[in-house]
N, C-alpha and C positions, 0 to 999 in steps of 0.2 A: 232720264239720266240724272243723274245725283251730281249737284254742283260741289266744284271742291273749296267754293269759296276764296278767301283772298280776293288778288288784284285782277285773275285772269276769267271773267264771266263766262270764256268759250271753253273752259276744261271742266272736263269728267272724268271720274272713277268708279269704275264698274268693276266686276267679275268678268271674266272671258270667257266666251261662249265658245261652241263649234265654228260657227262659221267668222270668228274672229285670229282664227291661226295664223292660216297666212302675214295679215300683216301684223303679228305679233313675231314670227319667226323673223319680218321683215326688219324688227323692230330689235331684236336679239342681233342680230349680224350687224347693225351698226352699232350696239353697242360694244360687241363682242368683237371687232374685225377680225381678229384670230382664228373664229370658229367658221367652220364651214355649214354650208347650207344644209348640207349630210347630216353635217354633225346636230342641228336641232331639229330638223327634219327627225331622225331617228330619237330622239329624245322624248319629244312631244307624242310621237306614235304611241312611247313606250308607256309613258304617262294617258291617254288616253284610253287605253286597253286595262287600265286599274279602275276598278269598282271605286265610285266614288264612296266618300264617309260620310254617312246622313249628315245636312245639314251644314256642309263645309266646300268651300269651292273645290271644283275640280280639278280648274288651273290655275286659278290666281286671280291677281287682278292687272288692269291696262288701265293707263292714264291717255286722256282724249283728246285731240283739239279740232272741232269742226269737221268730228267727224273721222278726224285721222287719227292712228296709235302711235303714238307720242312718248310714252314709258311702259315699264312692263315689270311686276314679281311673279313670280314661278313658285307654288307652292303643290309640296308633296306632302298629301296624307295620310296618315295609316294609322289602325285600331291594334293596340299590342293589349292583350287579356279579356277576360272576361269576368264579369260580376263585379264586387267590390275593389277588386284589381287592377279594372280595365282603363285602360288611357289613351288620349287621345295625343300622338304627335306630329307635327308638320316642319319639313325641311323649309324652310325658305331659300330661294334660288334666282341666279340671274336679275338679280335689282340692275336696272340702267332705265335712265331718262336721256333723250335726246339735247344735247349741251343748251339751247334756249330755253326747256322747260327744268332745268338742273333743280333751280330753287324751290321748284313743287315735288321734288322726288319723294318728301319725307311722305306726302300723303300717302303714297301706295303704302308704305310701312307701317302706319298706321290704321290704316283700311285693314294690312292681312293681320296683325296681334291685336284685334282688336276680338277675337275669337275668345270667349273665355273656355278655360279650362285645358287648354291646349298645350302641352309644352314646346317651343318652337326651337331651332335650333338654327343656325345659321355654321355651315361645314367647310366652307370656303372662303374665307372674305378675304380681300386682298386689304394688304397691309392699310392703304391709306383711308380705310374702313374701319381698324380695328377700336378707335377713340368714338367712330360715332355707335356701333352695335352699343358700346355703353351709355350717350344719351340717349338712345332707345329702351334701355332698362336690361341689354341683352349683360348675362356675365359669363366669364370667362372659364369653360370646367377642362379644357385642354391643353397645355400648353403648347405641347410638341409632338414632337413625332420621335418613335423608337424603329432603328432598325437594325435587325438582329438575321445570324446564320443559325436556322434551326439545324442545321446538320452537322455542325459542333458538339452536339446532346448527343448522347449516346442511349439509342433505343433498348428496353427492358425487352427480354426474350418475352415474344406472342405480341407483342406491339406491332399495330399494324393502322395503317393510313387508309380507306377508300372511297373512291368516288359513291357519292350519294345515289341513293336507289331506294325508292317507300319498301320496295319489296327484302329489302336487307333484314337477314334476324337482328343487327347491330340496330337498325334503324326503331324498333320498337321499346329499346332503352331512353329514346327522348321522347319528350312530351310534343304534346298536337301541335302546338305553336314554334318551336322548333323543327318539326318536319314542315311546316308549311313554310318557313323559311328559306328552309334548303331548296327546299322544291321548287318555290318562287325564282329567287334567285338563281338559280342552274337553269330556268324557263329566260334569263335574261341575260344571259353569258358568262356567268360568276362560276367560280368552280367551288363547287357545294361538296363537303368531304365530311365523313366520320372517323374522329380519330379514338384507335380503341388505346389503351395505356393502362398499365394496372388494373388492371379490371375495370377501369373506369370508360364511359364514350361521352363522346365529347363534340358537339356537332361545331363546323367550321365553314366560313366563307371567305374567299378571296377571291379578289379583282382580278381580274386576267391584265397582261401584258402594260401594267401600270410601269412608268419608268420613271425613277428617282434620279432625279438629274444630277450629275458629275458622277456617281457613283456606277449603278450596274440596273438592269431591268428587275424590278422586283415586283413581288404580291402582296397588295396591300388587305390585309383583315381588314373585313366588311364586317364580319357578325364571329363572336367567340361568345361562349355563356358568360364567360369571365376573363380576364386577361389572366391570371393567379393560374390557371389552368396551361399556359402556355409552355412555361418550361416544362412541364411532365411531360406535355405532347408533341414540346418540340422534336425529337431525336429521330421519330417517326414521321412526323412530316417530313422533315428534312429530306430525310432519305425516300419520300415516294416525291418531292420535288426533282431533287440531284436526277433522280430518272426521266424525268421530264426538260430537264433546262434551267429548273431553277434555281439561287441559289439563297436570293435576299428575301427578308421578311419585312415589312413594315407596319406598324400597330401604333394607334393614336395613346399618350402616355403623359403624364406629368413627370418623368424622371428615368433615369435605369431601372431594367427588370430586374430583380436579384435570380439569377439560375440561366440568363440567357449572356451569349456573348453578340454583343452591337454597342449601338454609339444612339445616345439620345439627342434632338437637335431641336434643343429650345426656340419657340417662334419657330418651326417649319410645321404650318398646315395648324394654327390654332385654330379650336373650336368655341361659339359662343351658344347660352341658350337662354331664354327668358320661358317660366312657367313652372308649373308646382314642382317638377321632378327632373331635379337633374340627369342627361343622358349617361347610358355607363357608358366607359371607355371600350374599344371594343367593338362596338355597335354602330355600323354604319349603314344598318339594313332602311331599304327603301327607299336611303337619299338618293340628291344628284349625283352622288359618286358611282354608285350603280346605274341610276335610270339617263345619268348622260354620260358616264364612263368620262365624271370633270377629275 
């Protein structure tokens, strides 16, 4: 075991193996008291049932003491293209150190971006984080959050919303890495849609039963090719939501969409990244937002 040096000679920082779950879920509930034991129980599943990425942890790492798991990061990775395109990105997730070990927490941070080539992204950070992600070297590519009534749009005749399916003719207008998104995701409880518009298709993800607090239950965009695409495909979504319950939309943003009607709300849900390529807006395929429904 790898010393993490400093004052305390009994701590270590490892990778977390299989048979270190348990008390790493143990270790998440006191940080998290909010959460339930369901709630990372079912996370960690979801995460473990993903093909790891050569070369990159599979869960993270846990900080030690004599033995016990003492802090814990959650890192989710995934391979988006192939050949000179391909990239390598990793969620960072659930940072907490037990309050005696506070002052060691930065090691795990440093242990997981210490990955080169990686771009890492940090999707949640609670506010009295938002100053340290930047001594970390994390920078800031989202401000806020947009949300918007797709059913405001008024759908072009043959505009049509549906539930994703590989076997769809629509479905062979996107490319491999897009069906496999959809697909993934709708395998995780995301509701995975093709939206057709102008002749255009356009694949989409949203979170199921996500609820934006004071206002109304909404879906939040997991994965859109582009956000630029939204108003055309607003009108139709809208309208195969309104038939299901829904009414609100929510999409990560630095400002108002020109073509949608909502309300932008600077600082709700900023986003940080550190590494070659900044995340598009838009995109929230693979994170915690999906794999722990945060």
């Amino acid at each position: 075991m790898a010393g993490l040096g400093g004052l305390r000679g009994d701590l270590g920082c490892r990778q977390i193996g299989e048979a270190d779950l348990g008390p790493v879920i143990a270790c998440l509930r006191r940080g998290f008291p909010g959460r339930s034991r369901a709630y990372w129980e079912a996370g960690i599943a979801r995460l473990s049932r993903r093909e790891p990425v050569e070369g990159c942890p599979k869960y993270g790492y846990l900080l030690e003491s004599a033995g016990q798991t003492v802090g814990v990061i959650l890192m989710i990775f995934s391979r988006y293209g192939e050949g000179a395109s391909a990239e390598i990105r990793c969620n960072l997730s659930s940072w907490c150190v037990d309050p005696e070990y506070r002052s060691y927490g930065a090691r795990l941070v440093f242990a997981a971006v210490r990955h080169r080539g990686v771009t890492f992204t940090n999707v949640s950070p609670m506010e009295p984080t938002w100053a340290v992600a930047s001594g970390f070297g994390f920078q800031r590519f989202c401000e806020g959050q947009f949300a918007f009534l797709p059913a405001l749009n008024r759908p072009a005749r043959g505009d049509r919303t549906l539930p994703y399916s590989p076997d769809l003719p629509e479905a062979r207008a996107l490319s491999e890495e897009e069906r496999r998104i959809l697909d993934e995701h709708a395998a995780m409880g995301c509701l995975s849609l093709i939206c057709v518009s102008g002749g255009k298709v356009a694949p989409l993800v949203l979170q199921r039963k996500l609820l934006l607090k004071g206002l109304a239950p909404a879906r939040q965009i997991v994965y859109c090719r582009d956000i630029a695409d939204l108003p055309r495909i607003a009108g139709t979504l809208g309208r195969f939501l309104l038939a299901r319950g829904g009414l609100l939309c929510v999409v990560d943003a630095n400002g108002g969409i020109e073509g949608l009607s909502g309300r932008f709300f600077h600082n709700r849900g900023p986003k940080y990244f550190r590494g070659p390529r900044p995340p598009k807006l838009g995109d929230l395929s693979y994170s915690e937002i999906v794999l722990f429904g945060a």
